[in-house]
C-alpha positions as CSV (number, residue, x, y, z in Angstrom):
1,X,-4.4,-26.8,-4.2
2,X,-2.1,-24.0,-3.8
3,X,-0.1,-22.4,-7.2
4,X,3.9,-22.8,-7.3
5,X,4.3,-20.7,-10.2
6,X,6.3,-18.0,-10.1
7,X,5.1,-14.4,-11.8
8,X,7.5,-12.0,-12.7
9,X,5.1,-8.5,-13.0
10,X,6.8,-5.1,-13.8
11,X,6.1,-2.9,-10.8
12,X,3.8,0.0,-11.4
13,X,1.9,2.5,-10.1
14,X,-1.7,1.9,-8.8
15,X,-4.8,2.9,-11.0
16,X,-5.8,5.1,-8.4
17,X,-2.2,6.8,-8.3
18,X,-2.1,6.8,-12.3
19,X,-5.7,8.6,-12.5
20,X,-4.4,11.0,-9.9
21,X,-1.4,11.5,-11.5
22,X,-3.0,12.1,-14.6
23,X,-5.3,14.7,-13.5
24,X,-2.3,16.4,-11.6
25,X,-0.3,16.5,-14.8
26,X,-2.8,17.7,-17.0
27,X,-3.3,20.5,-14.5
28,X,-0.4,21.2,-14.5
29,X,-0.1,21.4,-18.1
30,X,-2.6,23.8,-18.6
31,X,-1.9,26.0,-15.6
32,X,1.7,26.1,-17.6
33,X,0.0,26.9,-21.0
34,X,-2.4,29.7,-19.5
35,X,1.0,31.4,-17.4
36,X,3.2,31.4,-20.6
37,X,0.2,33.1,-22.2
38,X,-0.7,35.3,-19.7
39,X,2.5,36.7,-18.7
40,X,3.8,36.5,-22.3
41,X,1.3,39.3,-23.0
42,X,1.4,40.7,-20.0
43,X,4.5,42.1,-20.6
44,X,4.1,42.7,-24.0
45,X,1.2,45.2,-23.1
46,X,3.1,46.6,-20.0
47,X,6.1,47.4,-22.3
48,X,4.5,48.5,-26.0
49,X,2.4,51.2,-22.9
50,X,5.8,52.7,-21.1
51,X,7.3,53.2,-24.6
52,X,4.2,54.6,-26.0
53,X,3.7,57.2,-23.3
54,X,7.8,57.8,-23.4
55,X,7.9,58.5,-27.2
56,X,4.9,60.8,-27.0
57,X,6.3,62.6,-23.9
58,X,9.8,62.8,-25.5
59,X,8.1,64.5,-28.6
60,X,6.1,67.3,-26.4
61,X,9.4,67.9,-24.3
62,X,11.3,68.2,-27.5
63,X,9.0,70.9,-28.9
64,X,9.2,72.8,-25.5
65,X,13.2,72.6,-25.9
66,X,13.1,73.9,-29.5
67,X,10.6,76.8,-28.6
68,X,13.3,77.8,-25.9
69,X,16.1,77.8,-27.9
70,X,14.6,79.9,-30.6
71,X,13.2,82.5,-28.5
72,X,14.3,85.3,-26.6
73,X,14.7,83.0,-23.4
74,X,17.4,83.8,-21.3
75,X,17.0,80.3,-19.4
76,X,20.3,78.5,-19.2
77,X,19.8,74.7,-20.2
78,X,19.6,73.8,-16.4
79,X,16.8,75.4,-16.0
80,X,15.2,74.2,-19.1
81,X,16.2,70.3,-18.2
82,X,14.3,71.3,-14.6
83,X,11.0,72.1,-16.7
84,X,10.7,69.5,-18.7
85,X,7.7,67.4,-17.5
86,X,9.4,64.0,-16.5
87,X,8.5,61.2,-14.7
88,X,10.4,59.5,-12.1
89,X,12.9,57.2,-13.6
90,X,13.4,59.7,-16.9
91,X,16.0,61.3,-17.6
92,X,16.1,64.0,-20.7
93,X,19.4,65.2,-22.4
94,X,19.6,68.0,-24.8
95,X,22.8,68.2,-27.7
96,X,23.2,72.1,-29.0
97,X,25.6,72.7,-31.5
98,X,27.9,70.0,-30.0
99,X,27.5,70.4,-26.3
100,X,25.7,67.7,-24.1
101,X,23.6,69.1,-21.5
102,X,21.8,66.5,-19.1
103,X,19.7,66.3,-15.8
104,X,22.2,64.1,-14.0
105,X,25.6,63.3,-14.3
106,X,24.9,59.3,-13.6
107,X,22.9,59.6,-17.2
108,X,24.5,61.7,-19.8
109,X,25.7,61.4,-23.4
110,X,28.1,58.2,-22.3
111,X,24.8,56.2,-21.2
112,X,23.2,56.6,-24.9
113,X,24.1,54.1,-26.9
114,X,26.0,55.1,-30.2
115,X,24.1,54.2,-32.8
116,X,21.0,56.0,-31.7
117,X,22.7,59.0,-31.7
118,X,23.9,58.8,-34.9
119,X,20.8,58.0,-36.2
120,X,19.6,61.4,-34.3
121,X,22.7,63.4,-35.8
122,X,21.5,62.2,-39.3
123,X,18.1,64.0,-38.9
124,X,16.0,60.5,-38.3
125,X,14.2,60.6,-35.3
126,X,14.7,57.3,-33.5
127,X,14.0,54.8,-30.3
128,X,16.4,51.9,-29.2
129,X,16.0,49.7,-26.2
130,X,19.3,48.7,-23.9
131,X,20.5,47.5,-21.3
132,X,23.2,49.3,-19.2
133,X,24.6,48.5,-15.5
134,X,22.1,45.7,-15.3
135,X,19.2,47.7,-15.9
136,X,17.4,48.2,-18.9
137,X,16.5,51.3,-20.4
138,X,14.5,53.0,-23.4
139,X,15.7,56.2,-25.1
140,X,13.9,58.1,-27.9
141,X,16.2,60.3,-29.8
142,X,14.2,63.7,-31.5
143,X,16.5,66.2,-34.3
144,X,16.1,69.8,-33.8
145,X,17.7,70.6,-37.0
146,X,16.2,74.4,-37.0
147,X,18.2,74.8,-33.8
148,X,21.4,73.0,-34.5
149,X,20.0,70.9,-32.1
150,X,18.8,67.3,-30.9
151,X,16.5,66.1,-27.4
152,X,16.7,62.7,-26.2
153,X,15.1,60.8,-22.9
154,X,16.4,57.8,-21.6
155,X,13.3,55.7,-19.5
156,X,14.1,53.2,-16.7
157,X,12.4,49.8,-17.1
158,X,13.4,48.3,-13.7
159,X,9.9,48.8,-12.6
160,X,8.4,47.7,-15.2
161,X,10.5,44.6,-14.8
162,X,9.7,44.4,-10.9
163,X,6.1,43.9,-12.1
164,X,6.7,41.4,-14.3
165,X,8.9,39.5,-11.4
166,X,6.0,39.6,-9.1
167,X,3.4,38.5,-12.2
168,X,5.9,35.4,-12.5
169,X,6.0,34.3,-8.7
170,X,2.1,35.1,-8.9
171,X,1.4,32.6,-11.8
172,X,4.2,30.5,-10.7
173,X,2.0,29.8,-7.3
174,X,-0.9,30.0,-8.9
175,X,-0.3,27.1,-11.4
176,X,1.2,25.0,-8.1
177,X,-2.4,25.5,-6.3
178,X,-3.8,24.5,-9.6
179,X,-1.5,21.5,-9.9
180,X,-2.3,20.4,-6.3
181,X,-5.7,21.2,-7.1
182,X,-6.2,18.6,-10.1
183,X,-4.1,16.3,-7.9
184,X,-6.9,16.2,-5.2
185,X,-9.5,15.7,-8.0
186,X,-7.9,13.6,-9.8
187,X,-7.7,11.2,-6.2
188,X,-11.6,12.6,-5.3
189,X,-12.6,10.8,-9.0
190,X,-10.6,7.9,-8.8
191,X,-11.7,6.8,-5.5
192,X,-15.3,7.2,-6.5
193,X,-14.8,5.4,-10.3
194,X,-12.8,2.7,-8.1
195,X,-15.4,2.7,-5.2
196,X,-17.6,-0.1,-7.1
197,X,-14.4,-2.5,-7.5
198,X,-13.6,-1.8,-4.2
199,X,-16.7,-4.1,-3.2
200,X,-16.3,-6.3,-6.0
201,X,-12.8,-7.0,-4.3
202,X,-14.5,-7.1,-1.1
203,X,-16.6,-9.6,-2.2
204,X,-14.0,-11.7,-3.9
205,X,-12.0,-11.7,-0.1
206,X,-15.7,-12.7,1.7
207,X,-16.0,-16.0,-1.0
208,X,-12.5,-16.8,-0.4
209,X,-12.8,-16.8,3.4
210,X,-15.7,-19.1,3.0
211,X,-18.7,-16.9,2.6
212,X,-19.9,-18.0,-0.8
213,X,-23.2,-16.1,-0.3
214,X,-21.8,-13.1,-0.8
215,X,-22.9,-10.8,-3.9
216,X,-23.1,-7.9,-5.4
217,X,-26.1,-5.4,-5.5
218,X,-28.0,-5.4,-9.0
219,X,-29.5,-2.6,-10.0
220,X,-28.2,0.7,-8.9
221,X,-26.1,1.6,-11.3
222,X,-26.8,-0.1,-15.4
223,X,-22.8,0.6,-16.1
224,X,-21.7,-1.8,-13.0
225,X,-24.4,-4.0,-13.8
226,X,-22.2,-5.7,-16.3
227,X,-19.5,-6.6,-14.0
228,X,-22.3,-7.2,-11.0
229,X,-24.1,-9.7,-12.7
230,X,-21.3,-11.9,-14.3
231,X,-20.1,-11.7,-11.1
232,X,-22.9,-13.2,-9.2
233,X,-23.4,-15.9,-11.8
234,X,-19.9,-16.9,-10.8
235,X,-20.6,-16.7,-7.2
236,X,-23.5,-18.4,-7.4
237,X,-21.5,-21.4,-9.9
238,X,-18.9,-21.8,-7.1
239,X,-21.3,-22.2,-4.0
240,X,-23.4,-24.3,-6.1
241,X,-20.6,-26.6,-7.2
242,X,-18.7,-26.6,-3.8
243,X,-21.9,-27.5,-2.3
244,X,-22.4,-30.5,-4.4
245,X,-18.8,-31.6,-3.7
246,X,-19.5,-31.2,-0.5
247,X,-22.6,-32.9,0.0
248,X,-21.2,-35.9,-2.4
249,X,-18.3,-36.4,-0.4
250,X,-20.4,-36.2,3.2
251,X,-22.6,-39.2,1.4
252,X,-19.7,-41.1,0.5
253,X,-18.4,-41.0,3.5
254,X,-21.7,-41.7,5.4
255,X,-22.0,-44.6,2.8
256,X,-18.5,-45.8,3.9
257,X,-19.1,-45.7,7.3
258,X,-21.4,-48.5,7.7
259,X,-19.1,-51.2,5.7
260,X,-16.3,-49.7,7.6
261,X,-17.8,-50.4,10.9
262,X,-18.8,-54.3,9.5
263,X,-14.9,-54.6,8.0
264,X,-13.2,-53.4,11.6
265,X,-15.7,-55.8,13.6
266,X,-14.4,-58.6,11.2
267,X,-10.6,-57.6,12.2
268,X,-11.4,-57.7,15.4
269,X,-13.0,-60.9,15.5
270,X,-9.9,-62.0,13.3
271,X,-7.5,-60.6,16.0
272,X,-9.1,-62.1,18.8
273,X,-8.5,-65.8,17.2
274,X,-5.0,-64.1,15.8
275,X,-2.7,-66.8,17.8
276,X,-4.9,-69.3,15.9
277,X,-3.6,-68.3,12.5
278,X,-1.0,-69.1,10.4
279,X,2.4,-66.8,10.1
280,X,1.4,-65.2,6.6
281,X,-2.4,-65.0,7.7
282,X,-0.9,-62.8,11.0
283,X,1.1,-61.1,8.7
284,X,-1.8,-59.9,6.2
285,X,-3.8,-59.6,9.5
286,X,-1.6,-57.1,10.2
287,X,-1.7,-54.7,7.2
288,X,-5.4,-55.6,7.2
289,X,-5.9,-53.9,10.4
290,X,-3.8,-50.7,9.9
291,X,-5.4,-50.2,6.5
292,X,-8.9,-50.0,7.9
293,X,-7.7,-47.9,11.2
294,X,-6.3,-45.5,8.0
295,X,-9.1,-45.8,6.4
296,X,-11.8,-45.0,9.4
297,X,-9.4,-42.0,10.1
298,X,-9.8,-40.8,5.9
299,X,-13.6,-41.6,6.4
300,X,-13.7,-39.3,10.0
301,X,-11.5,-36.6,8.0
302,X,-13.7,-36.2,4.8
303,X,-16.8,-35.8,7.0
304,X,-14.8,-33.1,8.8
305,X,-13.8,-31.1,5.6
306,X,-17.3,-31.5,4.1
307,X,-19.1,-29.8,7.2
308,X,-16.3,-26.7,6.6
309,X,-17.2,-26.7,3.1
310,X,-20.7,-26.7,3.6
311,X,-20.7,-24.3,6.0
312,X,-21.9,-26.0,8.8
313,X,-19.3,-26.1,11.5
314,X,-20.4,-24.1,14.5
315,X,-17.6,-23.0,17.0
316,X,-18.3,-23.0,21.0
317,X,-16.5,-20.2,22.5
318,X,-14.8,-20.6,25.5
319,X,-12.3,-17.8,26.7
320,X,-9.6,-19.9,28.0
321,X,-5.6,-19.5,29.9
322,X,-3.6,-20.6,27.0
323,X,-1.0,-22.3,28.9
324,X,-3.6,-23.8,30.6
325,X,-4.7,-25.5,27.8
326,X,-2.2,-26.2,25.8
327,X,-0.3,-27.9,29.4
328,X,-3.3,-30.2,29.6
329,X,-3.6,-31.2,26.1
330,X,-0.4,-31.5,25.5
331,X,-0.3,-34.0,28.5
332,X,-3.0,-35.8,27.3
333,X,-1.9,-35.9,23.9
334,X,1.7,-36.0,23.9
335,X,2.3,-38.9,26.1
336,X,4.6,-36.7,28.3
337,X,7.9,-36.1,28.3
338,X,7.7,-32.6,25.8
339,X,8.1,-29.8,27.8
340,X,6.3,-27.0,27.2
341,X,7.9,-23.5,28.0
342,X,6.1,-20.2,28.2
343,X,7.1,-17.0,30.2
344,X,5.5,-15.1,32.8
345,X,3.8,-12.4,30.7
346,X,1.8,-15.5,29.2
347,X,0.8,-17.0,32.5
348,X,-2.0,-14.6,32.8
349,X,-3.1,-15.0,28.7
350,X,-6.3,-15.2,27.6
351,X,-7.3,-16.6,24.1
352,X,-11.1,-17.6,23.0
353,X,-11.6,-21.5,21.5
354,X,-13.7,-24.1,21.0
355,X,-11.5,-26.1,23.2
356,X,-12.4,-29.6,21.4
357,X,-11.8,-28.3,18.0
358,X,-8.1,-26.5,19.5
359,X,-7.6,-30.1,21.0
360,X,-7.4,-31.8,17.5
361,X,-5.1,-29.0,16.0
362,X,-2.7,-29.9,18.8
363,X,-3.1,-33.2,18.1
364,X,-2.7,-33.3,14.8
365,X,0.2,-31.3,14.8
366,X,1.7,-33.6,18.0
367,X,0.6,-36.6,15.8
368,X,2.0,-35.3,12.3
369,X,5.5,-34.7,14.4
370,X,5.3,-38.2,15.9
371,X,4.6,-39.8,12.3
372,X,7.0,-37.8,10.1
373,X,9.7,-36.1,12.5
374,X,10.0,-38.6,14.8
375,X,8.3,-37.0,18.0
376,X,7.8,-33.4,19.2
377,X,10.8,-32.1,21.1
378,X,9.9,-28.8,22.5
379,X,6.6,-26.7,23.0
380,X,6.3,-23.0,23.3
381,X,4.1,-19.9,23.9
382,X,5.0,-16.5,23.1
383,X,3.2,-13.3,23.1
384,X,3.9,-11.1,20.3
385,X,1.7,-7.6,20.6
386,X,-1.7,-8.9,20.9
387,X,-1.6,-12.1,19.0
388,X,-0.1,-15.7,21.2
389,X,1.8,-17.8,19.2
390,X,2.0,-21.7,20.1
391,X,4.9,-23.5,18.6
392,X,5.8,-27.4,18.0
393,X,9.1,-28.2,17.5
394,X,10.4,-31.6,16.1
395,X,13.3,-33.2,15.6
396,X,12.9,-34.3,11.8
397,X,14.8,-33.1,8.2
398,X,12.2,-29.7,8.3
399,X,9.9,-29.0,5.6
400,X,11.5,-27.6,2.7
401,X,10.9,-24.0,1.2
402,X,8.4,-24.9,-1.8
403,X,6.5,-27.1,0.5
404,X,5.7,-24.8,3.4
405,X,2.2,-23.6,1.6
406,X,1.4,-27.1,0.1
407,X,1.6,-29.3,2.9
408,X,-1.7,-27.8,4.2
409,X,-3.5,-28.8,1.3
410,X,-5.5,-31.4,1.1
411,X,-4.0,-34.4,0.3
412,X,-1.0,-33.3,0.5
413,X,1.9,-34.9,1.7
414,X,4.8,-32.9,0.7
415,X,7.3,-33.7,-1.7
416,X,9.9,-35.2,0.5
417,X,7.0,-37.2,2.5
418,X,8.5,-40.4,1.6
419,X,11.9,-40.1,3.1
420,X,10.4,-39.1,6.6
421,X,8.4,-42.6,7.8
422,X,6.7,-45.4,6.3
423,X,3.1,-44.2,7.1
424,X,2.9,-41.3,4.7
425,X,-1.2,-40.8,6.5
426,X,-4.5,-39.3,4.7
427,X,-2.9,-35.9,3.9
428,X,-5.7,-34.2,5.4
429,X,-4.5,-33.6,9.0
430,X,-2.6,-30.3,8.4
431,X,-5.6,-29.2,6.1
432,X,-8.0,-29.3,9.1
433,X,-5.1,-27.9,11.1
434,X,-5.5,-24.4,8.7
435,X,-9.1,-25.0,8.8
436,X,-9.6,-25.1,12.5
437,X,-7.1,-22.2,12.8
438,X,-8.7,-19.9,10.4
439,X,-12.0,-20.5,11.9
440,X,-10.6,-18.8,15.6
441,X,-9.3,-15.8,13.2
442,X,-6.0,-16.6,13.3
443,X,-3.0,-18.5,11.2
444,X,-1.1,-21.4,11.2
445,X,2.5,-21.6,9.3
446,X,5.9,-24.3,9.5
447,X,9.3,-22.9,9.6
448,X,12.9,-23.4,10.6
449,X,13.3,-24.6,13.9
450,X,14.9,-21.0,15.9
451,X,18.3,-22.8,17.5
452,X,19.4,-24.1,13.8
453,X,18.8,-27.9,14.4
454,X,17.5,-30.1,12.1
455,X,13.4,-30.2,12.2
456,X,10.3,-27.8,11.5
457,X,8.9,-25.4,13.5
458,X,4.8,-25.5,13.6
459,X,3.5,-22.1,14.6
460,X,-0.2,-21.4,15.4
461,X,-0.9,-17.7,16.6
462,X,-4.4,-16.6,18.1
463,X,-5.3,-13.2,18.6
464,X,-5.8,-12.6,22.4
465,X,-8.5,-11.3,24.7
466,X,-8.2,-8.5,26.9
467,X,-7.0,-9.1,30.1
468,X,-10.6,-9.5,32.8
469,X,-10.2,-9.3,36.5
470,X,-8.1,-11.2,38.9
471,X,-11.8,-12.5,39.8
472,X,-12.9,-13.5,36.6
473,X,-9.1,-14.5,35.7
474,X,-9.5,-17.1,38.7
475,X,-12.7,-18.4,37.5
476,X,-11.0,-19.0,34.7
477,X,-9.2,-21.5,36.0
478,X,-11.8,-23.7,37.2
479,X,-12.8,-24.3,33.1
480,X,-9.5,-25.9,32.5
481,X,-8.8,-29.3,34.8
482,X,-6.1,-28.3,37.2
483,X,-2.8,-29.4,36.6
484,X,-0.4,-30.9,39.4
485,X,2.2,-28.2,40.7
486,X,4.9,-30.1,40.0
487,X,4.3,-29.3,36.2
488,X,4.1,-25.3,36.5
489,X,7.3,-23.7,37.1
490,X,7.8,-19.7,37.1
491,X,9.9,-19.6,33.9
492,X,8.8,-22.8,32.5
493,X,6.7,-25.9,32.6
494,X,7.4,-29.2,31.6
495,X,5.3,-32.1,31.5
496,X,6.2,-35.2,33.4
């Protein structure tokens, strides 16, 4: 019987989103670990190098600048600044007894910063890095105290820092391939780790369908064996103990049949003398006679379920016009007087049944509405995509919301079943109902009737078959008895 409890379950990523999530972090992680590193000393080595070669340049040029200013050179300090061997980017002052003499005008004695200079003017040679119109710079500051004078060079960075940009955007897409790239392992492994529960849940969906043969292959792999063989022992459990359910209720009910068929010969015998009998003795004749027709029909029913559960119902396929055959059994079985509508585009509809086990799904469902709902009002057939759906209507208080899964239990009877007729039944018609349905590969539910009266709404779908030829459609036709044309209209059919 069906659960009515109610879990509350926090929701959550999938195992197979949390591995790949995992492995996509932890990629990322290190990818971000080995990029810090990397450009961290990157540009520590870059940097420590362009000073390195600018203080030892800044030392030879400040040699060359005190040789020429103690000589005989007649030079002017132009000239001088012109020789200096400088790279692009450099740019070399010279102070002499108070005068500031520099290559360009954009970078004189205003773009060193003060306190290098002073340092310089103190006799200390020094080296200061700075930052000046957005750019940073490095200056080394020499004293030429022999000559009343001092040499300083001032070094761009900006390309040093240009490199270390493109370094950045380099790692930066380096650790996002890397990312994506323990990402797609991280789904590879988890979708071969989760491959083997995969079939067990395949397995689990085969015994629930009904396939309680199903199991698991032993063998291949020691780790899974663990979960392969418990899992087989509880296969094998079930099968085993629905199989002796099944087989003691078949030979109960082959048991019952026998006294049955003795007891309803009595009640017949009684009802052919019934005008004979007294009042009361009519009376119990009565309940006598409805409790043995009820009880044949439990008898008839629990043979039924015991050949699904055993396995052994085998379906004759017929493909079949489903107004067709719902028009005739409904004709049959209904009494007349329900109309059943359909459109044109299901005129031409093709489902595939075992037309005798269809007929007792209709019936059932015409003869739950009769005994609980007081008749069928209305049948219809609607395609939806490629599935038909076939719907009884009735005119009863519905089935409420907790009771739309139960009721095709077994047994069941839902829990307002005493409120719609005296004869509550077996509780085992709507069961073969989802039985019968499942077996053709499609479903069977109950809801609200569509125009918001009062009643349930009884809704079998079947997938449908391709559409054959006009010739083959016509031969179609002869498997179903013809109906009179007075039923078939061109938007809708109702049975006299």
């Amino acid at each position: 019987m069906r659960s009515r409890r109610t879990t509350i379950r926090r929701r959550r990523l999938g195992l197979r989103a949390r591995l790949t999530l995992t492995y996509a972090l932890g990629a990322a992680l290190l990818s971000a670990l080995l990029a810090i590193t990397t450009y961290g000393l990157t540009r520590q080595n870059l940097l420590q190098q362009r000073e390195d070669s600018a203080v030892s340049r800044a030392f030879a040029n400040a040699v060359t600048v005190q040789k020429n200013l103690t000589g005989n050179s007649t030079s002017s300090m132009d000239d001088l600044l012109s020789s200096l061997p400088t790279p692009d980017g450099a740019e070399p002052i010279i102070e002499s007894n108070g005068s500031w003499f520099a290559k360009t005008v954009a970078f004189g004695q205003d773009a060193l910063p003060m306190s290098l200079r002073r340092t310089v003017a103190a006799g200390n040679p020094a080296r200061m890095r700075f930052t000046r119109m957005g750019q940073t710079y490095f200056a080394v500051g020499v004293p030429l105290p022999r000559v009343h004078a001092a040499y300083f060079e001032g070094v761009s960075l900006t390309e040093v820092g240009h490199t270390l940009d493109t370094l950045a955007i380099i790692l930066l897409g380096a650790g996002l391939l890397t990312t994506a790239a323990g990402g797609f392992l991280g789904w590879w492994a988890a979708r071969r780790a989760l491959a083997p529960l995969l079939d067990v849940g395949a397995a689990a969906e085969a015994i629930a369908g009904g396939r309680l043969d199903t199991r698991l292959v032993v063998g291949e792999d020691p780790d899974l064996d663990v979960l392969a063989v418990p899992f087989n022992h509880m296969a094998q459990a079930l099968e085993d103990r629905v199989e002796r359910d099944a087989r003691f209720a078949s030979e109960v009910s082959h048991e019952l049949r026998s006294p049955l068929m003795t007891l309803a010969a009595s009640v017949e015998v009684l009802e052919n003398t019934r005008a004979e009998l007294p009042e009361r003795a009519q009376v119990a004749l009565d309940l006598l006679s409805a409790d043995v027709d009820r009880f044949q029909q439990l008898v008839e029913d629990l043979l039924e379920i015991s050949r699904f559960d055993a396995g052994a119902i085998q379906l004759h396929l017929e493909d079949v016009l489903v107004a067709e055959m719902v028009l005739q059994a409904v004709q049959v079985l209904g009494g007349g007087g329900i109309p059943v509508r359909y459109g044109d585009d299901v005129g031409s509809v093709i489902v595939r049944v075992d037309k005798r086990r269809f007929g007792r799904v209709l019936a059932n469902l015409l003869d739950n509405a009769e005994k609980y709902a007081g008749g069928a009002t209305d049948v219809s057939i609607e395609l939806v995509g490629e599935v038909v759906q076939i719907a009884i209507e009735d005119r009863g208080s519905g089935v409420p919301e907790g009771d739309r899964e139960v009721i095709f239990d077994r047994f069941s009877r839902g829990s307002e079943s005493g409120n719609r007729a005296s004869d509550s039944g077996v509780g085992l018609g709507l069961a073969l109902v989802d039985e019968h349905v499942r077996l053709h590969g499609g479903q069977v539910w109950v809801e609200d009737r569509k125009d918001g009266q009062p009643g349930a709404r009884f809704v079998v779908e079947l997938p449908v078959v391709p559409l054959p030829s006009a010739d083959d459609a016509e031969a179609l036709r002869e498997v179903v008895t013809e109906t009179p044309d007075s039923t078939i209209l061109p938007e809708e059919s109702i049975v006299p």
